[in-house]
C-alpha positions in Angstrom: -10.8 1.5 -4.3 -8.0 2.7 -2.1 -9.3 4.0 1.0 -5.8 5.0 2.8 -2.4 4.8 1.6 1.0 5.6 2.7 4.8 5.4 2.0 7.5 4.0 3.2 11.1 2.6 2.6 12.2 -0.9 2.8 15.4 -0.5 5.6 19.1 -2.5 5.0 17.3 -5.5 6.8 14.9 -5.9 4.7 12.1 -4.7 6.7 8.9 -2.6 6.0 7.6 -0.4 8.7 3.8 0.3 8.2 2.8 3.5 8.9 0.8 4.3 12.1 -2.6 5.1 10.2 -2.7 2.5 8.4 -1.8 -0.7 11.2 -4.7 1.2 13.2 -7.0 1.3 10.5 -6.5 -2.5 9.6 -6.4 -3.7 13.2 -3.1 -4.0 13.7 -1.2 -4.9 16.4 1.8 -6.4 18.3 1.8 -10.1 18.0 -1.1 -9.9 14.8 -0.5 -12.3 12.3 -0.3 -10.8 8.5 -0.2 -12.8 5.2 1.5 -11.4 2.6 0.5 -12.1 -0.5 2.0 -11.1 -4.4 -0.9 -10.0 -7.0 -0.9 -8.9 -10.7 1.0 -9.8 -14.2 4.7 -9.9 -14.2 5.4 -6.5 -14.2 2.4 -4.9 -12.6 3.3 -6.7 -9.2 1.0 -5.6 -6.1 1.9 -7.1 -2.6 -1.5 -7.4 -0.7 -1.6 -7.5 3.2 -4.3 -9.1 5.2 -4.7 -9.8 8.7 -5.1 -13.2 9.7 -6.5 -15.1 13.1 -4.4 -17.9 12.8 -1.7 -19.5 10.7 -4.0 -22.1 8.9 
């Protein structure tokens, strides 16, 4: 179930900017530690973003 969703393009560096809405809807903020995480069959890749408390 998708409850918010938003777009945005990776920049030259590499990076993905996540849109306003959506870092304040999952909690987000500076210093918050993500894990990044790849889902689904070879072609049907999803990346999946959760916010974490700690490293471990």
């Amino acid at each position: 179930m998708t409850l918010m969703r938003g777009f945005v393009r990776v920049d030259e560096e590499g990076k993905i900017p996540i849109p306003k809405n959506i870092a304040r809807e999952a909690g987000l903020k500076p210093g918050t530690i993500v894990e990044l995480k790849i889902t689904g069959a070879s072609k049907a890749k999803n990346i999946l973003l959760s916010r974490r408390e700690s490293f471990r």
